[in-house]
N, CA, C and O atoms as CSV, one atom per row, in Angstrom:
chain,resi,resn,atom,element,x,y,z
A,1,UNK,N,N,54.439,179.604,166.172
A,1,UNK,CA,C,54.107,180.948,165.760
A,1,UNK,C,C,55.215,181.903,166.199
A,1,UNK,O,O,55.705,181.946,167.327
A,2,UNK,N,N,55.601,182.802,164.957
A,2,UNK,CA,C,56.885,184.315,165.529
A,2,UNK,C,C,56.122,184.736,166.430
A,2,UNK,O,O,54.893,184.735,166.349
A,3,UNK,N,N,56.960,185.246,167.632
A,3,UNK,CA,C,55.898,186.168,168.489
A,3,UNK,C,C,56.878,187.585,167.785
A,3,UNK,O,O,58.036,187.551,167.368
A,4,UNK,N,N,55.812,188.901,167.856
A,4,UNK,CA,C,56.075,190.038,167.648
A,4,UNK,C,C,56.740,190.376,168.321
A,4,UNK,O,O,56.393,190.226,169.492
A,5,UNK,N,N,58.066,191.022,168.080
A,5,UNK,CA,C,58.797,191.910,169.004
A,5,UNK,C,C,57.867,193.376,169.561
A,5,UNK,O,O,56.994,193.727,168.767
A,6,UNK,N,N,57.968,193.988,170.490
A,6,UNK,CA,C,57.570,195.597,170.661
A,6,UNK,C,C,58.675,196.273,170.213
A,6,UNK,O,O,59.645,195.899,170.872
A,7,UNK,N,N,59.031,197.248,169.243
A,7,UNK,CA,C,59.701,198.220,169.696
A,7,UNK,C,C,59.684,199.092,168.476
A,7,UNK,O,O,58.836,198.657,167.697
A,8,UNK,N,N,60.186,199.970,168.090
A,8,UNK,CA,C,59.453,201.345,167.401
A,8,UNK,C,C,60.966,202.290,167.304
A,8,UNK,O,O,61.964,202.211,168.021
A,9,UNK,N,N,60.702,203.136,166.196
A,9,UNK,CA,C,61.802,204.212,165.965
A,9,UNK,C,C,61.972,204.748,167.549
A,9,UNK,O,O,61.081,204.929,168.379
A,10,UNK,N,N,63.100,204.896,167.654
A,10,UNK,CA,C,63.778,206.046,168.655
A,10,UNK,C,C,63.682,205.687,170.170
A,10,UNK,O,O,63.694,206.449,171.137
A,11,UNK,N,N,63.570,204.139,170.118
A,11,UNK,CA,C,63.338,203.328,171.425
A,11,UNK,C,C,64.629,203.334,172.193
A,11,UNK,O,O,65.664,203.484,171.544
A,12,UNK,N,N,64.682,203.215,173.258
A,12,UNK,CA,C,66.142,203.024,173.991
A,12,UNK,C,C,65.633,201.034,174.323
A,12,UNK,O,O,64.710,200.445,174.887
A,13,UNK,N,N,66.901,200.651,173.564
A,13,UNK,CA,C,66.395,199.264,173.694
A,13,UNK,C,C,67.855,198.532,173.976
A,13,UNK,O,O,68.829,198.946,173.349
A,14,UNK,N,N,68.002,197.477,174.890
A,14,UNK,CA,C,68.920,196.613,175.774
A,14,UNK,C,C,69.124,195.712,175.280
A,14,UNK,O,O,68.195,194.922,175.111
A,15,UNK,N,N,70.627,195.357,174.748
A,15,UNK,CA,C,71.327,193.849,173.825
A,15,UNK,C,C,71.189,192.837,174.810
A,15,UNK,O,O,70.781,193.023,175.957
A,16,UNK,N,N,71.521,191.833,174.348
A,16,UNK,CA,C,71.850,191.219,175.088
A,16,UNK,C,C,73.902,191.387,175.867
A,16,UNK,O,O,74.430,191.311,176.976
A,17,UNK,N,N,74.364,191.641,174.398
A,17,UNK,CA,C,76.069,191.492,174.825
A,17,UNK,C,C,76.150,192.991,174.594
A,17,UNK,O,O,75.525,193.716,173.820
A,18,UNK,N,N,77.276,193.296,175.656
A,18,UNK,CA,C,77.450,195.092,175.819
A,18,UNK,C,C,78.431,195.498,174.763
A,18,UNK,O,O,79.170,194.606,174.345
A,19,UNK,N,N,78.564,196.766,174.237
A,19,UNK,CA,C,79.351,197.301,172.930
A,19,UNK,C,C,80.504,197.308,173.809
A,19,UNK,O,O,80.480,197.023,175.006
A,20,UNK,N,N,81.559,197.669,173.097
A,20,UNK,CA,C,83.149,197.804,173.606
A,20,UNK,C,C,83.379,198.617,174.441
A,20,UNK,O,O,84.449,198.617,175.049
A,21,UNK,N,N,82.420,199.497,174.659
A,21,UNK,CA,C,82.602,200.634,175.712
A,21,UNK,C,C,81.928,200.508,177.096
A,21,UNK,O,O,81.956,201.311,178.028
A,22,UNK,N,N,81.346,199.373,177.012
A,22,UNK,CA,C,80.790,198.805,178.144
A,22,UNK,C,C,79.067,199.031,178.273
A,22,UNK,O,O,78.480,198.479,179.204
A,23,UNK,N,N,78.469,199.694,177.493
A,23,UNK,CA,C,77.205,199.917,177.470
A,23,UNK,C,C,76.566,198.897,176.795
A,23,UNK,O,O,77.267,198.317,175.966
A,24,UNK,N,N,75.077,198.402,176.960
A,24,UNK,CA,C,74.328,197.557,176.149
A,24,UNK,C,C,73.224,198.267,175.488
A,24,UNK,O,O,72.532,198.007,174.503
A,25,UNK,N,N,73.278,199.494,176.542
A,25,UNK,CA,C,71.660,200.485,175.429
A,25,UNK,C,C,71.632,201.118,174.326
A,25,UNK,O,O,72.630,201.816,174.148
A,26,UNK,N,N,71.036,201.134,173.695
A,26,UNK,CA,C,71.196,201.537,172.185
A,26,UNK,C,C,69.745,202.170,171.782
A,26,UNK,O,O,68.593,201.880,172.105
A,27,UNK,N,N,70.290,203.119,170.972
A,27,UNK,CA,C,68.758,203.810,170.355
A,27,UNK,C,C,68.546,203.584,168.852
A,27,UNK,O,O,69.248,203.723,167.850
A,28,UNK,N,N,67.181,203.142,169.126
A,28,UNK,CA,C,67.010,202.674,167.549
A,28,UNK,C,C,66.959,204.053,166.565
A,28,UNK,O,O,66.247,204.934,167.046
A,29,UNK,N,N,67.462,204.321,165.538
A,29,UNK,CA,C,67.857,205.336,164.436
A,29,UNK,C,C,66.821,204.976,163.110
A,29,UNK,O,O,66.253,205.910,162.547
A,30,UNK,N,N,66.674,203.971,162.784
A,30,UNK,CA,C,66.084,203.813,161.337
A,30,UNK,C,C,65.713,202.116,161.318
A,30,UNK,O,O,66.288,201.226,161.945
A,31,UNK,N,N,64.747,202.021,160.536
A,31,UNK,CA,C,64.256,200.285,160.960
A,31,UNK,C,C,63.417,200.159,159.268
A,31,UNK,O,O,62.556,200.771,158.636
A,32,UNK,N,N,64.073,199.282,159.139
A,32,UNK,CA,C,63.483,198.977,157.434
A,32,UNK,C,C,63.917,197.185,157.551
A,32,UNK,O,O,63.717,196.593,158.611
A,33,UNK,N,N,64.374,196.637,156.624
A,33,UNK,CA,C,64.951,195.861,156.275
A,33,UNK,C,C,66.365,195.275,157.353
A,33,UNK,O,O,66.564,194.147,157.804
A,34,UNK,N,N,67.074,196.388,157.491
A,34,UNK,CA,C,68.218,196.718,158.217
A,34,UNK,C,C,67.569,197.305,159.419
A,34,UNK,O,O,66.420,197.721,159.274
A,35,UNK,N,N,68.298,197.430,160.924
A,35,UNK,CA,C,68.133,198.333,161.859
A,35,UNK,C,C,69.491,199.074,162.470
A,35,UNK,O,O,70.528,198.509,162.818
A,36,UNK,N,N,69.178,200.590,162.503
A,36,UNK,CA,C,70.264,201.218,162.142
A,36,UNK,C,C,70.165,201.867,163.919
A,36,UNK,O,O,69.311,202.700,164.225
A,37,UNK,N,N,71.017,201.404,164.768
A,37,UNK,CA,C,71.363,201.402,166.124
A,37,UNK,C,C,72.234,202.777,166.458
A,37,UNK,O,O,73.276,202.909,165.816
A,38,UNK,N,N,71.966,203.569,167.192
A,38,UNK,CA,C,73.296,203.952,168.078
A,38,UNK,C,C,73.475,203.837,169.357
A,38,UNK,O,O,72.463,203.714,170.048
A,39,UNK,N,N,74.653,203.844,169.936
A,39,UNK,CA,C,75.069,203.678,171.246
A,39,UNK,C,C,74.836,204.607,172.315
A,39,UNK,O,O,75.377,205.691,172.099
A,40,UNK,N,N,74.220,204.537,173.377
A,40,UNK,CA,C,73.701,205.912,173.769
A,40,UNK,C,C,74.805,206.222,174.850
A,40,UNK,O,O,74.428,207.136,175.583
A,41,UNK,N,N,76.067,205.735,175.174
A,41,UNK,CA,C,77.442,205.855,176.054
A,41,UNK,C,C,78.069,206.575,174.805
A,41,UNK,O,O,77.796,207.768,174.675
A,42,UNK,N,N,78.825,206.018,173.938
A,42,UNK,CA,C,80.000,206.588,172.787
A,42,UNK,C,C,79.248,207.310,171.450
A,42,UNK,O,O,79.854,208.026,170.652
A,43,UNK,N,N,77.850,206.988,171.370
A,43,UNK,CA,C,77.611,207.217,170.299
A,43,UNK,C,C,77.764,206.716,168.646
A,43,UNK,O,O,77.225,207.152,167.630
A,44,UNK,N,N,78.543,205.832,168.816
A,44,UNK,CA,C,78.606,204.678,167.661
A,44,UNK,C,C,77.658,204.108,167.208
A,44,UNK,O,O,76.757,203.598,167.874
A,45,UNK,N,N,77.780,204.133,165.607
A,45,UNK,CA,C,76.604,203.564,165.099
A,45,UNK,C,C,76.758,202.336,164.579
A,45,UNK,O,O,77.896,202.153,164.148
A,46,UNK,N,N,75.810,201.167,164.431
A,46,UNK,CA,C,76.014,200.518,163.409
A,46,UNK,C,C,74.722,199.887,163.079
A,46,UNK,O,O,73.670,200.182,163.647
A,47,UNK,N,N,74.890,198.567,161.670
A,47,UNK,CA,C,73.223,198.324,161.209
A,47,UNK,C,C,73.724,197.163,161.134
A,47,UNK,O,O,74.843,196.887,160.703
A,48,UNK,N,N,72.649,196.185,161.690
A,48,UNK,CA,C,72.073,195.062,161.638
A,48,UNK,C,C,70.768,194.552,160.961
A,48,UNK,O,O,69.672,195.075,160.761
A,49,UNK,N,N,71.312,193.305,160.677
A,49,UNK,CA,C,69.377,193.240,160.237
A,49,UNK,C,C,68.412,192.676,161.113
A,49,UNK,O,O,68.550,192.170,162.227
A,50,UNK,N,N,67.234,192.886,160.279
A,50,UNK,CA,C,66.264,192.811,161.190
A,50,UNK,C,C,66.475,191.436,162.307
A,50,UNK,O,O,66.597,191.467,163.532
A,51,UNK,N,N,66.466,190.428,161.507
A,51,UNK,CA,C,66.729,189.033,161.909
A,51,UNK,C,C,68.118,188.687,163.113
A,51,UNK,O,O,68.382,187.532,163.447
A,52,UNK,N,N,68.756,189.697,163.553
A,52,UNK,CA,C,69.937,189.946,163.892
A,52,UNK,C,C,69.422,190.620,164.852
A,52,UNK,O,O,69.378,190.220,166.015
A,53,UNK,N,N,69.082,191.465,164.536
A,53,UNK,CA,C,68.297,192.689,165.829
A,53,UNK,C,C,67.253,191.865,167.208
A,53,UNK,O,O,67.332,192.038,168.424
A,54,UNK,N,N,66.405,191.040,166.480
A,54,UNK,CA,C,65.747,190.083,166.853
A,54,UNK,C,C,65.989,189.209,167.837
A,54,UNK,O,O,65.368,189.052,168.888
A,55,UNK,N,N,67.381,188.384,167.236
A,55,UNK,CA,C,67.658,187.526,168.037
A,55,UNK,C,C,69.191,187.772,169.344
A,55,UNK,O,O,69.763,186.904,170.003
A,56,UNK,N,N,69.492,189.583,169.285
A,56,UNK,CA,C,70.209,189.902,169.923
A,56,UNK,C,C,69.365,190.650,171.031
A,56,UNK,O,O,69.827,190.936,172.136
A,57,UNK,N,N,68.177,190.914,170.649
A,57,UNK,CA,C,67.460,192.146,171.565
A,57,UNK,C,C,66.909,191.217,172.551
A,57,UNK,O,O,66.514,190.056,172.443
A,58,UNK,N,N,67.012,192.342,173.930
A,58,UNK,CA,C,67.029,191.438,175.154
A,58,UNK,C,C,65.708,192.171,175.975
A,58,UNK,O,O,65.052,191.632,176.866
A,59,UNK,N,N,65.511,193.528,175.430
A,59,UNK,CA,C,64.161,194.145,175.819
A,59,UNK,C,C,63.869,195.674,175.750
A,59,UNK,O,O,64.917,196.316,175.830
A,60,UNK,N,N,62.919,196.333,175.643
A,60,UNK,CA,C,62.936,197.876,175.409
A,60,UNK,C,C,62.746,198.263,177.291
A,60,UNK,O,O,61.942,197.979,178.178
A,61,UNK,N,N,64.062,199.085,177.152
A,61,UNK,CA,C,64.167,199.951,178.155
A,61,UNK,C,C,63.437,201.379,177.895
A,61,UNK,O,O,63.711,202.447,178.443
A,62,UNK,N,N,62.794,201.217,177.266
A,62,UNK,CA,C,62.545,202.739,177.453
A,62,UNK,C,C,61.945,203.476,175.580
A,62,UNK,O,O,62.606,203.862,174.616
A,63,UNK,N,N,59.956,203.335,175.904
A,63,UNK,CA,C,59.337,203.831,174.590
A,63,UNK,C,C,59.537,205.135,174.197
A,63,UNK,O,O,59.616,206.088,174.971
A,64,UNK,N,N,59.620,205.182,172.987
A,64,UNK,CA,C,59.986,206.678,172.197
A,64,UNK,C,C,58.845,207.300,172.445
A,64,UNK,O,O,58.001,206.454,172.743
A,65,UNK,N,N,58.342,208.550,172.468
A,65,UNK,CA,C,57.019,209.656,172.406
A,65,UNK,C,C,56.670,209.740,171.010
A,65,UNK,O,O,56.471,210.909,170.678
A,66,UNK,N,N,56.518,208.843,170.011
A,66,UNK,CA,C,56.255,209.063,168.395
A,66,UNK,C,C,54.784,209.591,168.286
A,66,UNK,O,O,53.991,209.091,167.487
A,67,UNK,N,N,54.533,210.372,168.920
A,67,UNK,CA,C,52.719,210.479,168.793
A,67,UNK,C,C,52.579,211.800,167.659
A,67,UNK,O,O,51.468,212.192,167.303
C-alpha cells in the first residue's frame, strides 16, 4: 500500500539533498500534477513532479496556517 505523504500549500518542507546554496528547506508554491518549490535561503524556484517530490521529500518542517 502508497502511504500518504502530509504536506499542503505553503509548507516549509526538508529535501533530502541541499540546493546549491547550501539550504534543503523549501516552500511549497503550487501542487497540482507538478510541485512548484521555492528556496527559502536564495529564493529560487523550481517544479518537480509529484512523483519526484515524493521520493526526494525527507519531511515537513514546518505546517502552513491554510485555515
Amino acid at each position: 500500500m502508497v502511504e500518504k505523504k502530509d504536506y499542503d500549500l505553503g509548507d516549509l518542507v526538508e529535501m533530502k539533498k541541499p540546493h546549491a546554496c547550501g539550504s534543503n528547506a523549501w516552500i511549497i508554491n503550487r501542487m497540482g500534477a507538478d510541485i512548484k518549490l521555492t528556496c527559502s535561503a536564495c529564493q529560487r524556484t523550481i517544479m518537480l513532479t509529484r512523483h519526484d517530490f515524493d521520493k526526494r521529500l525527507k519531511k515537513v518542517l514546518e505546517k502552513a496556517d491554510n485555515k
